[in-house]
Backbone as a ProteinNet text record, in pm:
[ID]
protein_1_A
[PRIMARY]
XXXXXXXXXXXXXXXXXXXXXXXXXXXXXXXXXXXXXXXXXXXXXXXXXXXXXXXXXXXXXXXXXXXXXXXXXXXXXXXXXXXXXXXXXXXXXXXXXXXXXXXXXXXXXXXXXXX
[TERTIARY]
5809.2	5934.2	5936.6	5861.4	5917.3	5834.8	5680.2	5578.4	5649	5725.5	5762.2	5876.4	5937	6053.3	5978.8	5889.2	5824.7	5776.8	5714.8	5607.2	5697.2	5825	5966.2	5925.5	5855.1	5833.7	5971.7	6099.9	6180	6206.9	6145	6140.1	6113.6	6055.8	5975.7	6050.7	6177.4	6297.5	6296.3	6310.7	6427.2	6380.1	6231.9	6157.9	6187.4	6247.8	6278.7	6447.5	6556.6	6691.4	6733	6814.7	6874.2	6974.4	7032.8	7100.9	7269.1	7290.6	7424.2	7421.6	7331.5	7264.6	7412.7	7459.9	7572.3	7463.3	7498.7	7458.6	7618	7552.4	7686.8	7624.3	7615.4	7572.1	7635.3	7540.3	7576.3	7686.5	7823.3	7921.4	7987.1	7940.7	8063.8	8151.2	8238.4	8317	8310.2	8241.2	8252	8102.9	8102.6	7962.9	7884.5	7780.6	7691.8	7676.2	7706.6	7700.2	7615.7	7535.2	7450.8	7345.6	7235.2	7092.8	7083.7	7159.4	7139.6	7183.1	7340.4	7353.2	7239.1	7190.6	7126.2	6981.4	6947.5	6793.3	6836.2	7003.2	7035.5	7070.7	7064	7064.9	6959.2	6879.1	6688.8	6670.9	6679.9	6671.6	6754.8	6898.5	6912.9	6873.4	6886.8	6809.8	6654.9	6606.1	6431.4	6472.3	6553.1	6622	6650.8	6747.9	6776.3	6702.5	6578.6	6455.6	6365	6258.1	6133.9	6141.2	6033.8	5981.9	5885.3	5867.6	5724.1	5652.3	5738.4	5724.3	5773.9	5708.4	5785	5677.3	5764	5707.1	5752.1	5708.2	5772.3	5732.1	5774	5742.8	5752.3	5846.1	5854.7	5939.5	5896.6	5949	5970.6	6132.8	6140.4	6150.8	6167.6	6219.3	6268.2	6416.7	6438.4	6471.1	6420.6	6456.5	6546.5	6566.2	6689.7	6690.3	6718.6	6720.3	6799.9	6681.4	6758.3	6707.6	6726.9	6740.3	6691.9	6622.2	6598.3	6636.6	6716.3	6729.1	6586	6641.3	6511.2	6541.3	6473.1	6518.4	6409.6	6416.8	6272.9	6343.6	6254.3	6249.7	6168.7	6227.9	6179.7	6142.6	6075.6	6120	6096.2	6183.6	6127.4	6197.5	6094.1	6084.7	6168.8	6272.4	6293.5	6348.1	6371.3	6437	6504.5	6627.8	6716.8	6777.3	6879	6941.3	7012.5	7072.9	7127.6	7004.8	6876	6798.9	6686.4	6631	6525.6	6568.4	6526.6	6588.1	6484.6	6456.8	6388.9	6487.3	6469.3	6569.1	6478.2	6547.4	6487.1	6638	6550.3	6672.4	6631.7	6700.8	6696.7	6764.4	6676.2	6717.3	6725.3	6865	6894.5	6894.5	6804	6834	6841.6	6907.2	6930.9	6828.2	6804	6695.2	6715.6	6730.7	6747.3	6625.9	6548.6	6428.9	6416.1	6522.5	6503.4	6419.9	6367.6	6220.4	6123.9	6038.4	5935.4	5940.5	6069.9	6044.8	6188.5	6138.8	6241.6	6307	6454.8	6525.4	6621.9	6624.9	6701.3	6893.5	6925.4	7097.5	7176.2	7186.1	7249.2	7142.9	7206.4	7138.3	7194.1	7145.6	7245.4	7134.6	7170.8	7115.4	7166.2	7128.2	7200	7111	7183.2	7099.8	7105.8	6956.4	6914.9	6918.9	6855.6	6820	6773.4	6887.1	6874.4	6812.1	6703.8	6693.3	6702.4
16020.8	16043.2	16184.2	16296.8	16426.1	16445.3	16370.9	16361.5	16318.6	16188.8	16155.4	16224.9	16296	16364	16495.4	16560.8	16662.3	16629.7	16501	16430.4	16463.1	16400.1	16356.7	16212	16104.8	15988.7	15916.5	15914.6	15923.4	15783.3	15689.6	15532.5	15532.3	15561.2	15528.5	15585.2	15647.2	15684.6	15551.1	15471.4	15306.7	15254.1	15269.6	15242.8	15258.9	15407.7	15474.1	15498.1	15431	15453.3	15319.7	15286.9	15184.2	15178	15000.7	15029.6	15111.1	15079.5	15110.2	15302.2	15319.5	15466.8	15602.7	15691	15774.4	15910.8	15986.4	16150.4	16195	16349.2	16444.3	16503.2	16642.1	16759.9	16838	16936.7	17049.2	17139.4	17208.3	17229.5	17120.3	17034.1	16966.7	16864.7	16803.8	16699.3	16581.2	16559	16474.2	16373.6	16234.6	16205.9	16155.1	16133.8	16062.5	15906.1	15780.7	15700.8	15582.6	15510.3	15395.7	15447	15381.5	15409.2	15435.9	15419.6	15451.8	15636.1	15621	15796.5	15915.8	15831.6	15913.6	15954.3	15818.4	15892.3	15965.4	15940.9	16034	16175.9	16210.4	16333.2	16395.2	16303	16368	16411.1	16307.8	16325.1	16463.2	16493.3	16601	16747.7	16743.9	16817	16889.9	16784.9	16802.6	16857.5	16788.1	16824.6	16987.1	17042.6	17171.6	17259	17260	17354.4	17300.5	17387.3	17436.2	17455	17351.4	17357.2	17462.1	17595.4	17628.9	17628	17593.4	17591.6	17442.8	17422.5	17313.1	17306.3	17300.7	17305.1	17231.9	17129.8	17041.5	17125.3	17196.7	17288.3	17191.1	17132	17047	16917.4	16809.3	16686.5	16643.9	16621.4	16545.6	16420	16299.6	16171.5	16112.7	16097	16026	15914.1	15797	15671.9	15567.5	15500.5	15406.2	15273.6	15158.3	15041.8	15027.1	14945.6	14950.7	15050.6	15220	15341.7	15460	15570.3	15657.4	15768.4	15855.3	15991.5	16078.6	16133	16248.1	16378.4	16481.4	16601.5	16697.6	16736.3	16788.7	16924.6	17019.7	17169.5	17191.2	17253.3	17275.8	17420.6	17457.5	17565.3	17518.2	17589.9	17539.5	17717.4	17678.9	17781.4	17748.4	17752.8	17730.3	17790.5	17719	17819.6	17712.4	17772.3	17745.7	17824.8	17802.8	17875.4	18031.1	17959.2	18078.5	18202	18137.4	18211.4	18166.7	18285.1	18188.1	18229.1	18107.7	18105.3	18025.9	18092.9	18059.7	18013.5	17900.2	17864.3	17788	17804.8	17722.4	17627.3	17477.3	17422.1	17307.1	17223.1	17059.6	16987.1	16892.1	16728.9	16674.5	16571.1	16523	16356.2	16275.2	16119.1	16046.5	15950.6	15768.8	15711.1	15661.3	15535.9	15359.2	15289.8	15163.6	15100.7	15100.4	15055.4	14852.6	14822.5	14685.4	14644.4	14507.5	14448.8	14527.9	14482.2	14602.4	14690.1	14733.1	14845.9	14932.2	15060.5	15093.1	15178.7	15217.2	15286.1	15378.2	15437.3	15578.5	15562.3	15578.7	15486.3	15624.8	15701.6	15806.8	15943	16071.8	16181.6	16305.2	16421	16563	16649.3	16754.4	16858.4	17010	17116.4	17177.1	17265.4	17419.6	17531.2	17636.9	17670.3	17752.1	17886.8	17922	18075.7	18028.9	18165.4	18156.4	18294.5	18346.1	18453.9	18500.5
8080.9	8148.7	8208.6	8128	8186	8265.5	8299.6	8393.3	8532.7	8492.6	8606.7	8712.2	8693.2	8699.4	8786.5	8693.3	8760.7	8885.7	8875.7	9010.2	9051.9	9087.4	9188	9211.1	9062	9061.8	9034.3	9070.4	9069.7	9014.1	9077.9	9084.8	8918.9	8896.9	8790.1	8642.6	8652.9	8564.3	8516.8	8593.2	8542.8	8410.3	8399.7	8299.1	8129.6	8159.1	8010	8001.5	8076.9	8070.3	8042.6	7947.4	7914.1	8083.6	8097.7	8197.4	8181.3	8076.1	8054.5	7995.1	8026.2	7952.2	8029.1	7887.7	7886.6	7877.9	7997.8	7946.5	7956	7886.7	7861.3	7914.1	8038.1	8127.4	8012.7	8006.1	7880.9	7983.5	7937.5	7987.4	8049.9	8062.2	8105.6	8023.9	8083.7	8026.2	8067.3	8189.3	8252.3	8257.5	8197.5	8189.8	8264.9	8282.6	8376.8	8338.3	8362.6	8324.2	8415.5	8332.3	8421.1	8434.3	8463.8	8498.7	8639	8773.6	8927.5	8845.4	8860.1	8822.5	8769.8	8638.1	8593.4	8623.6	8718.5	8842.4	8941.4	8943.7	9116	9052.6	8901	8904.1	8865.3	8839.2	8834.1	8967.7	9059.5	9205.2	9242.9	9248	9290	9219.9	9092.9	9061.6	9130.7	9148.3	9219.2	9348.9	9410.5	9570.3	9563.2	9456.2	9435.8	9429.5	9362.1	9395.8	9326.6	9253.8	9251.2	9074.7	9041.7	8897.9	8858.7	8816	8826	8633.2	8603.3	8470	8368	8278	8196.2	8114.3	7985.4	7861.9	7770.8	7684.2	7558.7	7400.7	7340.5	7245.7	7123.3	7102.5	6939.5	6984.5	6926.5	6918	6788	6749.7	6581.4	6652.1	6561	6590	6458.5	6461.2	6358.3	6366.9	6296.1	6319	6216.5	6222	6178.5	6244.6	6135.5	6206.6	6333.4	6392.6	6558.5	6651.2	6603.3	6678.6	6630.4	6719.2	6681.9	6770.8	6703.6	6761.8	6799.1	6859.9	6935.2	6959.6	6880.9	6949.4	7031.8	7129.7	7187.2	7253.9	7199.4	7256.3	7343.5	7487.3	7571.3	7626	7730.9	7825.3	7942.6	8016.1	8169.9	8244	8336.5	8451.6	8573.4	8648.9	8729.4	8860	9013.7	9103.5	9150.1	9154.3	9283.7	9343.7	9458.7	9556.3	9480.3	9368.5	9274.2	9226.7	9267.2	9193.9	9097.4	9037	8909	8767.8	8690.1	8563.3	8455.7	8363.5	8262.5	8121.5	8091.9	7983.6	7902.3	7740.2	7655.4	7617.7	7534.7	7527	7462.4	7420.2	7301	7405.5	7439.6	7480	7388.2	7367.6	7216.4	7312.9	7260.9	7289.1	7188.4	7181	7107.3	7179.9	7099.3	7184.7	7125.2	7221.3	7105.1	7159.1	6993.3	6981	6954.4	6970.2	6988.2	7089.1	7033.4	7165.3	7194.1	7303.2	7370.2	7417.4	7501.8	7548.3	7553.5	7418.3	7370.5	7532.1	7504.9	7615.2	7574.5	7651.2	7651.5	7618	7531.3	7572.1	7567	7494.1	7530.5	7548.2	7586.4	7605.8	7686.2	7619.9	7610.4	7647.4	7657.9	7669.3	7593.9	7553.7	7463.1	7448.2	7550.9	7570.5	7466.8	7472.9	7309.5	7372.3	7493.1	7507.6	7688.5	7764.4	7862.1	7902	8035.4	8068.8	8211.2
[MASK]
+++++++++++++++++++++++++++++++++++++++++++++++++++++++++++++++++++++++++++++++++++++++++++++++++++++++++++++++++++

């Protein structure tokens, strides 16, 4: 997933998002809901600038019938119009592992250290 995103394989999101899939945008209140939304904000994101960095530092996974939480520490390097910004941070996902191919159903973000 975070391969694809970097590419700007954009298509290829649908794969790992449940359809009914809920993000929360860290600061906000307002959520991202559905699987179109949540590739159109991979997509603008990528649109906004320039990746020069990305890093997956630690992955837990806890699981539970049905589902497993995920927590993954990141860094990423980035630029946009505002500028460049190096941040570390935890992507927190649910996943419902029912059938073959488990999916993404909810997911957050939740910044550790900005510079």
């Amino acid at each position: 997933m975070n391969t694809a995103w970097q590419e700007a394989r954009y298509d290829s999101l649908y794969l790992f998002f449940h359809s009914d899939v809920v993000m929360l945008p860290p600061g906000s209140d307002q959520p991202i809901q559905g699987v179109e939304a949540m590739v159109e904000s991979y997509r603008q994101f990528g649109a906004m600038g320039t990746i020069h960095a990305f890093e997956i530092k630690k992955v837990d996974v806890f699981e539970t019938d049905g589902a497993a939480m995920v927590h993954m520490l990141f860094f990423v390097d980035f630029e946009i119009e505002a500028g460049r910004f190096q941040e570390e941070g935890m992507e927190v996902y649910t996943v419902d592992v029912f059938g073959d191919n488990p999916l993404v159903v909810w997911r957050t973000q939740i910044p550790l250290k900005k510079e």
